[in-house]
N, C-alpha and C positions, 0 to 999 in steps of 0.2 A: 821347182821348189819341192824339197822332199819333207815333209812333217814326220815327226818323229813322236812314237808314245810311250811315255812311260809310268809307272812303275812295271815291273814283271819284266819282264821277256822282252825285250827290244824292239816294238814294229815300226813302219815307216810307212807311209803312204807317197806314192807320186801325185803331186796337184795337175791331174790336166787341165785343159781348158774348157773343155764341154765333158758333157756323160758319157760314158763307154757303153757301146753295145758288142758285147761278142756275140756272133752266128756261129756256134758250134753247139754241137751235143755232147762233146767231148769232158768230164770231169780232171782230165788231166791238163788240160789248156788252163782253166780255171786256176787248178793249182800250182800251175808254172808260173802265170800272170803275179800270181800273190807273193811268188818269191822275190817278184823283182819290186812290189808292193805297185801294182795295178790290181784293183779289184774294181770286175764292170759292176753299172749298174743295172742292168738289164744282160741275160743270158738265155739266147733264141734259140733254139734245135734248126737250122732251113732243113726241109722238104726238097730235095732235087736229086736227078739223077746224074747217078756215078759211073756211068757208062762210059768205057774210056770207047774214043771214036778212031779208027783206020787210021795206022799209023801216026797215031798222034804220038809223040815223043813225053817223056815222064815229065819233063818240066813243062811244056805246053798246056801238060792234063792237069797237074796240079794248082798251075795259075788259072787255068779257065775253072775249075773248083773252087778255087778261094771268093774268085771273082764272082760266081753263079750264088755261090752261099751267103755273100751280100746284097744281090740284087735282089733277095727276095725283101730286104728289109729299107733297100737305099731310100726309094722313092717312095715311101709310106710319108705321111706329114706329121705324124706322131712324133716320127725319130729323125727329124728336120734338121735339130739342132743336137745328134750327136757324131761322138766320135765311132766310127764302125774297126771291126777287126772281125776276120775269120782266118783260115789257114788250110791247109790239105797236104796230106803224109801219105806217098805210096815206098817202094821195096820195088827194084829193079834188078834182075837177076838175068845175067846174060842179053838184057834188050827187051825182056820183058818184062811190062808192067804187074807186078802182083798187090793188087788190090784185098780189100776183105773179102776171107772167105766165103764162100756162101753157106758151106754148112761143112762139118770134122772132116769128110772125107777131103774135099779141097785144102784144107790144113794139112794135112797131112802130105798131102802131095805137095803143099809149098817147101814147109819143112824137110821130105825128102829129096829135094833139089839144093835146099840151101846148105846140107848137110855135108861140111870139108870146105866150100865154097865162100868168095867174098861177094857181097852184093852191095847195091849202094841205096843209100835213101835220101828219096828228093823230098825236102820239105817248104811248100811255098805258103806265102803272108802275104793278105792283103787289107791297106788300111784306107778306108773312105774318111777324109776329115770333114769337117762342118760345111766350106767350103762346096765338098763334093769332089775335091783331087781327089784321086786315085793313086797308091804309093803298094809298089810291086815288089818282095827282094822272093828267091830262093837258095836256099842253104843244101849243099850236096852232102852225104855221109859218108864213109866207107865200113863196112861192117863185115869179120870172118867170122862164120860160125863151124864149131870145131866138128869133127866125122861124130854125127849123133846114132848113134844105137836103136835100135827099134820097141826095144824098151824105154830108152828116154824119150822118144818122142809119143810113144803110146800114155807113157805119164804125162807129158808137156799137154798133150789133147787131154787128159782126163781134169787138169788144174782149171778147166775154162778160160785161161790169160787167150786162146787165139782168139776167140770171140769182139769182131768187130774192128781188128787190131790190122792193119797192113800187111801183109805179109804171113800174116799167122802166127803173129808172135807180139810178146809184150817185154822193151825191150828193158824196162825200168823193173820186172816184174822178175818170175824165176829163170824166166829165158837171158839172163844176164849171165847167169851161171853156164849157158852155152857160147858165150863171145869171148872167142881166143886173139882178137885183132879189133881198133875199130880207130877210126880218125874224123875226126868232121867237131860237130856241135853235139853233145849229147839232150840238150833240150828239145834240138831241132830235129833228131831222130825218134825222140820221145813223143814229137807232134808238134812243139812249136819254136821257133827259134828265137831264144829271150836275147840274144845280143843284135838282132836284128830289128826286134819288135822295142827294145832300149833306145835303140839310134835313132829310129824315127819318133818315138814318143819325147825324143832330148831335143832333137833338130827341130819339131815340128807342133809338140800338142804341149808343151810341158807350159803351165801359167807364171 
């Protein structure tokens, strides 16, 4: 059921069945959610580590993230009776995992590898229903970023967009202006993947 409001500006909301929790710290998930007119009602930062583990493969690390970022909230009895959702976004470049920086100079060295280069971004979703199922998708990218100059990326480091971002980069943000190629889902390279997180909310939560 999709309600609709008017006067003004056009919104919509989707009726789930229960309340939404998203487990993210992320302000762009939030604003994804809203386009497709999901707005949670509870939004948790989890606490966990992003340590990817010996050969673990980028869709492996992503989904055991999504998965980890809800368990800290599954089994609370507060949130018994909701719908859960969190997600996880890395930047794969040649086989390896590039995670968030830790600090400019690691940016910097991402960006200097990504630079002429196509890399791909795995972005995975996971949804706990009331239930307690567990509902797994992830969404692959491809993304070229064009031969960047030491000047552009010495600016791209001074905008603060790599801060906290995958890769080192924000891809919704002025780093957009460095993508000479790109194919996939752009919501799902952004951080969440709204045609994914649509299809289970249609098939699954919708009232």
């Amino acid at each position: 059921m999709v309600e609709l409001v008017v006067p003004g500006l056009q919104k919509f909301r989707l009726q789930l069945t229960n309340p939404l929790l998203l487990a993210s710290g992320s302000p762009r998930r939030k604003e994804l959610l809203a386009k497709i007119g999901v707005f949670p009602t509870l939004i948790k930062n989890p606490n966990v580590d992003e340590r990817i583990r010996k050969n673990e493969s980028a869709k492996c690390y992503t989904l055991r993230m999504a998965k980890l970022k809800i368990s800290t909230f599954r089994d609370c009895l507060q949130y018994s009776d909701y719908i859960m959702l969190s997600a996880d976004t890395v930047v794969v470049l040649s086989g390896q995992v590039l995670g968030k920086p830790s600090d400019i100079n690691e940016a910097k060295n991402f960006l200097c590898k990504m630079s002429g280069r196509r890399h791909r971004i795995y972005s995975s979703l996971c949804f706990v229903t009331p239930s307690r199922n567990i509902i797994l998708r992830t969404v692959v990218s491809i993304v070229k970023i064009k031969c960047l100059s030491s000047k552009e990326i010495d600016f791209y480091l001074s905008t603060g967009e790599w801060q906290g971002k995958a890769g080192g980069y924000a891809l919704q943000g002025f780093a957009d202006a460095f993508v000479q190629w790109f194919r996939g889902s752009y919501s799902a390279a952004v951080g969440l993947p709204l045609c994914q997180v649509y299809k289970v909310i249609d098939n699954y939560l919708l009232r």
